[in-house]
C-alpha positions as a Python dict, from the first residue, in 0.01 Angstrom:
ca = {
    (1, 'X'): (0, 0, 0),
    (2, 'X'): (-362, -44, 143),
    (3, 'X'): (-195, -114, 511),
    (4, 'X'): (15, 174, 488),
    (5, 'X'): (-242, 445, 385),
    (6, 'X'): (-444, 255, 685),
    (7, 'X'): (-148, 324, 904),
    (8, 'X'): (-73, 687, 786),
    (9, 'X'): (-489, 708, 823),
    (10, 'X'): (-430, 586, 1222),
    (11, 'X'): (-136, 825, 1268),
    (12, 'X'): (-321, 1144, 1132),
    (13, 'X'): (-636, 1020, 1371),
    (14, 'X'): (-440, 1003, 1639),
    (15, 'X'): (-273, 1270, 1646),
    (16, 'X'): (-561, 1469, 1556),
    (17, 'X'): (-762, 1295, 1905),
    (18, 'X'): (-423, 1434, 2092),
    (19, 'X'): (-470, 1788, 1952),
    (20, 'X'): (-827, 1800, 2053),
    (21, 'X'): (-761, 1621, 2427),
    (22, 'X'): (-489, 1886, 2480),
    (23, 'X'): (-689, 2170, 2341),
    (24, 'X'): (-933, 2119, 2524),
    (25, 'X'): (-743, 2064, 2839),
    (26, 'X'): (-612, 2404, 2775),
    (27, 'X'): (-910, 2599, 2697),
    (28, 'X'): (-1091, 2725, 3084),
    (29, 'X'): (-1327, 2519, 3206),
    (30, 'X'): (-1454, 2718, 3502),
    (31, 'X'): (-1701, 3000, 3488),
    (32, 'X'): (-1494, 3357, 3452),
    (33, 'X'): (-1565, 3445, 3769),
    (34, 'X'): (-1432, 3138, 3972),
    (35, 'X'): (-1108, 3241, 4009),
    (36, 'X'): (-1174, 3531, 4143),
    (37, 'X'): (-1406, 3362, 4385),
    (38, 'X'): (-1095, 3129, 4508),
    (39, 'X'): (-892, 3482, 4535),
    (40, 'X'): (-1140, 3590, 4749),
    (41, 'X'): (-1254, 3280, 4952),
    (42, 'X'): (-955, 3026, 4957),
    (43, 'X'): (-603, 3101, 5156),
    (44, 'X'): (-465, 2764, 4973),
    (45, 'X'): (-555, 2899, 4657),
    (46, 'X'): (-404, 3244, 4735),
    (47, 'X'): (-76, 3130, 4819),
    (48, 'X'): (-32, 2919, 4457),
    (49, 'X'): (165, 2999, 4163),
    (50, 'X'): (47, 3147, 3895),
    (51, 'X'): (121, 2812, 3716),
    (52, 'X'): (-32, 2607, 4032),
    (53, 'X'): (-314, 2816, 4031),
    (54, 'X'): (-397, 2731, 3675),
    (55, 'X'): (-334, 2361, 3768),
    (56, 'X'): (-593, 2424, 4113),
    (57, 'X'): (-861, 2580, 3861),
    (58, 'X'): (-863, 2262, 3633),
    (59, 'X'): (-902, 2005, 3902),
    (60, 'X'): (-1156, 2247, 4014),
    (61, 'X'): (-1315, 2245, 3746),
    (62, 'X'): (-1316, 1846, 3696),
    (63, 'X'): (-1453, 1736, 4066),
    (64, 'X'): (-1762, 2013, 3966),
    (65, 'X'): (-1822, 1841, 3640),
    (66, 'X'): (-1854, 1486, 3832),
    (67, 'X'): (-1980, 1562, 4160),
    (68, 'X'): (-2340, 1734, 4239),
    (69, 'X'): (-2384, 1949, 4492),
    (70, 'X'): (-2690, 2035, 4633),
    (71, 'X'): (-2894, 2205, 4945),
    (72, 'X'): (-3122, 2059, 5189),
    (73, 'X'): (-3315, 2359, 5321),
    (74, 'X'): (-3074, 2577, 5167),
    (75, 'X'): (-2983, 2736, 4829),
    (76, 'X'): (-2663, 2632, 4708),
    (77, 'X'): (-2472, 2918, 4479),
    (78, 'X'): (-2111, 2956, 4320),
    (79, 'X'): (-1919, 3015, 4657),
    (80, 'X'): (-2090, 2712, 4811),
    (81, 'X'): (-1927, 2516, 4501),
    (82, 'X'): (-1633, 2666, 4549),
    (83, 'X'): (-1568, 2620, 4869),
    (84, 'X'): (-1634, 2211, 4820),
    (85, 'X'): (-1454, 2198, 4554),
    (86, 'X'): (-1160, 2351, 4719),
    (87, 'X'): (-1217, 2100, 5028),
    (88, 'X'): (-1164, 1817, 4809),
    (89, 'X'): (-871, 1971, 4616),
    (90, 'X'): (-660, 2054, 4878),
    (91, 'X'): (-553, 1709, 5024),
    (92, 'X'): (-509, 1567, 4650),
    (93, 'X'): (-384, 1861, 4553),
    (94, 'X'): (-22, 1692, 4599),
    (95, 'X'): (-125, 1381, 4319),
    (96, 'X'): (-152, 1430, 4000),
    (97, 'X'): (-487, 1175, 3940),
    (98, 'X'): (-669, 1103, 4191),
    (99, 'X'): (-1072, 1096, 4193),
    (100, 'X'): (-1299, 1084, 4485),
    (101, 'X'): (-1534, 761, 4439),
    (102, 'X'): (-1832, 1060, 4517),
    (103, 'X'): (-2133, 1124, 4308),
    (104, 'X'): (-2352, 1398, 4538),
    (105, 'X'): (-2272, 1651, 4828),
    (106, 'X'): (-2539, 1782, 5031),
    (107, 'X'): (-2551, 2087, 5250),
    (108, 'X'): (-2740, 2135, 5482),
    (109, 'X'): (-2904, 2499, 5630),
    (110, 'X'): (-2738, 2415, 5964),
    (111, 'X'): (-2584, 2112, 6197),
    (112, 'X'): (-2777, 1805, 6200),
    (113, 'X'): (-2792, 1505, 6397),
    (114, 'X'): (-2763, 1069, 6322),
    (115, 'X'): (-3086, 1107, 6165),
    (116, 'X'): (-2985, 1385, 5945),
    (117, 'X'): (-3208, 1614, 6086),
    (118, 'X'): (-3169, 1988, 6139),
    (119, 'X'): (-3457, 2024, 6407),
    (120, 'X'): (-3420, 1912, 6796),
    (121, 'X'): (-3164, 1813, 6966),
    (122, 'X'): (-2855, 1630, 6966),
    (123, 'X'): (-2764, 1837, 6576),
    (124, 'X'): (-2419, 1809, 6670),
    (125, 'X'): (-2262, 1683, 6334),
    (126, 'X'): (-2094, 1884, 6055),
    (127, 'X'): (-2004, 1660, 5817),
    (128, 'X'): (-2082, 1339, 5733),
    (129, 'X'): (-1957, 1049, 5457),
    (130, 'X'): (-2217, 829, 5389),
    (131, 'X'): (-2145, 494, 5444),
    (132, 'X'): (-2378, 188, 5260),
    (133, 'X'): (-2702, 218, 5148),
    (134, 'X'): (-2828, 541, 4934),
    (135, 'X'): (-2541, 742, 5102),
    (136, 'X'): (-2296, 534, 4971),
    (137, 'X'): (-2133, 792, 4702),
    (138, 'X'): (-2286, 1133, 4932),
    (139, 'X'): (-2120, 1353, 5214),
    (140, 'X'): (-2348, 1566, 5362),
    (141, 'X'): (-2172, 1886, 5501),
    (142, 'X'): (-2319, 2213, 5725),
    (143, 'X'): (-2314, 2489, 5479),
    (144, 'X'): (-2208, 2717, 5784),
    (145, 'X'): (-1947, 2495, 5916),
    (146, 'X'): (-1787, 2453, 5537),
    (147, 'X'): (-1815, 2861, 5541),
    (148, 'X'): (-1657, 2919, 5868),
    (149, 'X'): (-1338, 2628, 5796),
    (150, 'X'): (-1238, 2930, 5482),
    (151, 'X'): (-1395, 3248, 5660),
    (152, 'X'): (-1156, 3188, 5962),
    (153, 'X'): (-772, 3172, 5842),
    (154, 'X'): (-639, 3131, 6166),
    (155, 'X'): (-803, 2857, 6290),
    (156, 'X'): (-707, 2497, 6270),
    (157, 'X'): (-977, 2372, 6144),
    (158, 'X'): (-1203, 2327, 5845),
    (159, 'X'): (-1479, 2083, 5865),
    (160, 'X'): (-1505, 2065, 5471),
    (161, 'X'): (-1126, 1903, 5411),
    (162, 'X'): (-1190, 1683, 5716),
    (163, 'X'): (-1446, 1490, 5542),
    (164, 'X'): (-1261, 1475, 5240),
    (165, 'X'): (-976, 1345, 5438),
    (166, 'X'): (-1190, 1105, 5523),
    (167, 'X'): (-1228, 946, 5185),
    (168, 'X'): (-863, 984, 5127),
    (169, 'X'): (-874, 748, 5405),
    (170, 'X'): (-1105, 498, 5364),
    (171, 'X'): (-969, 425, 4960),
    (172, 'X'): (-791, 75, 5151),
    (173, 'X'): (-1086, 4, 5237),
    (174, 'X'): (-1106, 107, 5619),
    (175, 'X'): (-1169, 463, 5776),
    (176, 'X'): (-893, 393, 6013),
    (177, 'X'): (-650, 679, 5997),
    (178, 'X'): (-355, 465, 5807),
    (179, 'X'): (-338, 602, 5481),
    (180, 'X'): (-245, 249, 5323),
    (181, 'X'): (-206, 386, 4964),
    (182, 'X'): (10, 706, 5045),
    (183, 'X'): (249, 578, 5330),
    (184, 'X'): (522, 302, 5256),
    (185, 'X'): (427, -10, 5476),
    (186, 'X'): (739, 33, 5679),
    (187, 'X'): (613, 383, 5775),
    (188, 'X'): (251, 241, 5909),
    (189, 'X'): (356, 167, 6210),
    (190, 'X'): (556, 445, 6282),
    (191, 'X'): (291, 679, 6199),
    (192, 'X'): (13, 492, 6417),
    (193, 'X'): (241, 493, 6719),
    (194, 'X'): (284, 893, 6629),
    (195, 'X'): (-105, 943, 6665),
    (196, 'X'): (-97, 741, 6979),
    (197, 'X'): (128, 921, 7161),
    (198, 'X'): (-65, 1223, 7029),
    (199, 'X'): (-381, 1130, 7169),
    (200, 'X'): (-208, 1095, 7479),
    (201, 'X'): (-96, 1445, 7494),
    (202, 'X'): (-428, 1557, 7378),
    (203, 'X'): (-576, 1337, 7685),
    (204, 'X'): (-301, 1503, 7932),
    (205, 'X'): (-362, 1851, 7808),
    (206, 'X'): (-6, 1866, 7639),
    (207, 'X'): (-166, 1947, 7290),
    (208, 'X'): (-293, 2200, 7097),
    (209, 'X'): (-448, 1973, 6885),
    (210, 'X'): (-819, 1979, 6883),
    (211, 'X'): (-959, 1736, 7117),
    (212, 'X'): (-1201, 1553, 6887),
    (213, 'X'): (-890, 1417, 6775),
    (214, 'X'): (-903, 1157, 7075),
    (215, 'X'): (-1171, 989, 6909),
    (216, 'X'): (-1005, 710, 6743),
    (217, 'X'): (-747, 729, 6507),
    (218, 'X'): (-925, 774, 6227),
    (219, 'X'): (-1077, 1133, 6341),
    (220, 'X'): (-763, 1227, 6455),
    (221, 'X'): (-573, 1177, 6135),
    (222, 'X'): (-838, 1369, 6020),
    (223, 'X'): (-845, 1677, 6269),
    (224, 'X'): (-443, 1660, 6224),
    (225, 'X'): (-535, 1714, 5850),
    (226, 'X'): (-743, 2039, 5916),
    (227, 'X'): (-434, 2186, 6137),
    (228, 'X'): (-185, 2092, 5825),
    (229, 'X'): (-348, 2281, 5562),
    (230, 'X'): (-466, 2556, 5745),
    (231, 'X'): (-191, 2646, 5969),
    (232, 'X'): (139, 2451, 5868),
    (233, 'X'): (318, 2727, 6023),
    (234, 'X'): (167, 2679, 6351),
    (235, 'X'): (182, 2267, 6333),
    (236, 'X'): (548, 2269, 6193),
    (237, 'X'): (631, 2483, 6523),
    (238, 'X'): (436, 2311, 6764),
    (239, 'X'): (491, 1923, 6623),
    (240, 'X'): (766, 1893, 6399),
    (241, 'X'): (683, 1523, 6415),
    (242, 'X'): (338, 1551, 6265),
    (243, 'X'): (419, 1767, 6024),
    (244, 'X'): (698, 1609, 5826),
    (245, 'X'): (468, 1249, 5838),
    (246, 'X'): (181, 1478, 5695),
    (247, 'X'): (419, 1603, 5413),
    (248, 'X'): (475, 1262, 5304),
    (249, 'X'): (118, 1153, 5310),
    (250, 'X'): (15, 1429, 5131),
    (251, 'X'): (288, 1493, 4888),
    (252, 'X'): (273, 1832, 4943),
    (253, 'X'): (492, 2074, 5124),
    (254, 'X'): (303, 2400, 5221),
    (255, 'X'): (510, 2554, 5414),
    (256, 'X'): (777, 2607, 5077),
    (257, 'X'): (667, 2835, 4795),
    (258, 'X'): (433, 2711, 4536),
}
């Protein structure tokens, strides 16, 4: 009798922990006014379901409870959060857990150089993920450049998902623009010889694709990333190719309603 009251006890716990996990789940986590912000700010966002958009709003809500974001010669305020949040949500946006290993973002007033200074010359960078030492967990973004990648909707490019891109990357332990954990292995080497012979057509000025994609293959999977999410249209059109690989990376389909 004493092990079934016990068990009836464990039941009745149990399912009370559920009701309060899903409750809370349920109840909005953002601020009232962030949705309106992504309205406003983010084109992804925009184009969601109703049902999607809730979904957006949660994992929103969930990379701003774990990850701080602050300025360096800047103030940071709710559309600066918003707009990294939305960077990070975007390319993950296809999986249903997935957590950046990230602790701090830091913007900056302006572009900075190696040194991480916004003074002088050679303040060509505008983004950053740290790698060792104290920036192990940080990316350091240029407030303006994570501004301009939403401002501008017909551009190809938005510095803030790059760098998140990034990290997608490097969870295999490399930053070397095969996606180890999101590609089957007998796709690798398809996909690599895809980014070479993009390269080359970036090098032979048969490309539309940004040219900082010739970097290595890491920046290009990268800069290929940017065009996907922010003109899928435009990349389906252009490289049919690229587009259906970046589909199955990504899990996500952008071009189909939402």
């Amino acid at each position: 009798m004493a092990l079934l009251i016990s068990l009836i006890v464990l039941l009745f716990g149990w399912f009370g922990w559920r009701y309060l996990y899903q409750k809370q789940r349920n109840e909005p986590l953002l601020p009232t006014n962030y949705p309106q912000l992504l309205q406003a700010h983010v084109a992804y966002y925009q184009d969601l379901s109703d049902e999607k958009k809730k979904l957006f709003e949660d994992r929103v809500s969930q990379f701003l409870n774990h990850v701080k974001i602050e300025g360096v010669g800047t103030t940071v305020d709710d559309v600066d959060k918003v707009l990294v949040a939305s960077s990070a949500i975007i390319p993950i946006f296809g999986f249903d857990d997935w957590y950046y290993p990230l602790t701090n973002v830091l913007l900056y007033e302006g572009n900075f150089n190696a040194d991480f200074q916004t003074t002088g010359e050679d303040r060509t960078i505008l983004g950053m993920v740290g790698e060792g030492g104290a920036l192990q967990s940080t990316m350091v973004l240029s407030k303006p450049a994570l501004h301009e990648g939403f401002a501008n909707e017909t551009s190809k490019g938005n510095t803030g998902i790059h760098e998140f891109v990034h990290l997608l990357d490097k969870v295999d332990g490399s930053t070397d623009g095969l996606p180890e954990y999101l590609l089957p292995k007998d796709h690798l080497k398809p996909w690599l010889q895809l980014i070479h012979k993009s390269i080359n057509d970036i090098k032979s000025n048969r490309s539309d694709i940004d040219p900082y994609g010739m970097t290595n293959e890491a920046e290009f999977f990268a800069v290929v990333a940017e065009y996907f999410f922010k003109r899928p249209d435009l990349l389906q059109e252009k490289h049919p190719e690229l587009f259906a690989r970046l589909e199955e990376i990504f899990h996500q389909k952008p071009r189909e309603s939402t």
